[in-house]
C-alpha positions in Angstrom: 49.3 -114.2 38.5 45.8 -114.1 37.4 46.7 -113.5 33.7 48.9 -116.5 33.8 46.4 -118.7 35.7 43.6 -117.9 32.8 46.4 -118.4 30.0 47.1 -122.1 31.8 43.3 -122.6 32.4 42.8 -121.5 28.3 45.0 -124.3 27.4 43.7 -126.7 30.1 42.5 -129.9 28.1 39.1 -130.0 29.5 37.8 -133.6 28.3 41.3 -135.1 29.9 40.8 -133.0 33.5 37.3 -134.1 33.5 38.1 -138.1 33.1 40.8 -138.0 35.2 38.6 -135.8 37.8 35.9 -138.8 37.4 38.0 -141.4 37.8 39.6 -140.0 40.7 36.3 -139.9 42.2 34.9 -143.2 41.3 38.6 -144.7 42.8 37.9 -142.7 45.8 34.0 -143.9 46.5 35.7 -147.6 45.7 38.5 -147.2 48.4 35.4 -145.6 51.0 33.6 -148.5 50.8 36.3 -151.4 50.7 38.1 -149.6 53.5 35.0 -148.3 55.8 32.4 -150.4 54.3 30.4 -147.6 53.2 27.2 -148.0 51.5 27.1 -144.6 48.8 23.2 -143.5 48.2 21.9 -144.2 44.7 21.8 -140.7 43.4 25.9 -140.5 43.9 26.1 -143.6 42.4 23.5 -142.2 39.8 25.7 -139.0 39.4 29.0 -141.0 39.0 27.2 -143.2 36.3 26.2 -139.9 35.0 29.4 -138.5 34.6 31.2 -141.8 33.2 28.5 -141.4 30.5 28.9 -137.7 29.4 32.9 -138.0 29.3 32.8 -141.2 27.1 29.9 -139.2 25.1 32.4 -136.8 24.5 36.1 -138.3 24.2 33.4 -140.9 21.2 32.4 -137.7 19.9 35.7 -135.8 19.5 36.9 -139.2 17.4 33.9 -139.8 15.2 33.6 -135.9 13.8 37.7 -136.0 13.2 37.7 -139.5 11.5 37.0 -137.7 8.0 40.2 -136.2 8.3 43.0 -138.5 8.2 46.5 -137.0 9.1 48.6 -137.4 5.6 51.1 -140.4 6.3 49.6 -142.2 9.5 47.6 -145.3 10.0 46.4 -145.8 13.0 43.6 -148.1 12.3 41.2 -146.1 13.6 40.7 -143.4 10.4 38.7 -145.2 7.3 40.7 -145.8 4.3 41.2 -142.9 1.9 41.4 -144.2 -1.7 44.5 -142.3 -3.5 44.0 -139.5 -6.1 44.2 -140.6 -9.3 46.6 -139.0 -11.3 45.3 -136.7 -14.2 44.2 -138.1 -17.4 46.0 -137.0 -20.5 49.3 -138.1 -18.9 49.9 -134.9 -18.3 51.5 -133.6 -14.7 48.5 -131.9 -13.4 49.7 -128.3 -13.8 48.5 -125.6 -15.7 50.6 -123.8 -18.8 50.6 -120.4 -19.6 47.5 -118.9 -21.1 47.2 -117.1 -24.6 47.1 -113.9 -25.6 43.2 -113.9 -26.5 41.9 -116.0 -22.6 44.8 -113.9 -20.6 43.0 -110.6 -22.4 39.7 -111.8 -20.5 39.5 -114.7 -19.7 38.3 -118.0 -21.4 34.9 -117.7 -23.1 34.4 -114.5 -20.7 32.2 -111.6 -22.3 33.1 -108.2 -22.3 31.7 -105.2 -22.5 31.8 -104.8 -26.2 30.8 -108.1 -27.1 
């Protein structure tokens, strides 16, 4: 039980259980005081404000630091344009041939020992 519980609580999505958690509470203290006519002190009011501020902090956050990294093949609008690669000058394909006997013996301008 417990081992399954922490495996469930390790793949919890955290920033989505928070905002729903804090929206659940802000519709609750909205429903308390339409209902009852409750007047909530300032510092819950202060602490839901709170709250609201730290998850938007967050979900912002989580979208700005992956907008470098646009997902191959999807626009959504939200990523900045990536310009294309150009393709390789020469007209060549990009790949490299095989090397000769004298760079594959050590390498390309390399020195050895006995130079």
């Amino acid at each position: 039980m417990t081992r399954r519980f922490l495996s469930w609580l390790g793949a919890f999505p955290s920033t989505n259980g928070r905002i729903v958690v804090g929206l659940a509470l802000a519709i609750a203290t909205g429903v308390r005081v339409v209902a009852l006519g409750w007047t909530p002190p300032d510092s819950w009011l202060i602490f839901l404000a709170g709250l609201a501020a730290i998850e938007v902090a967050q979900f912002t956050a989580k979208r700005v630091t992956a907008s470098e990294y646009k997902p191959a093949g999807r626009d959504t609008g939200f990523y900045p344009a990536v310009p294309p690669v150009p393709p390789p000058s020469g007209g060549g394909t990009g790949t490299v041939g095989p090397l000769s006997a004298a760079d594959a013996s050590h390498g390309a301008g390399a020195r050895t020992a006995t130079d």
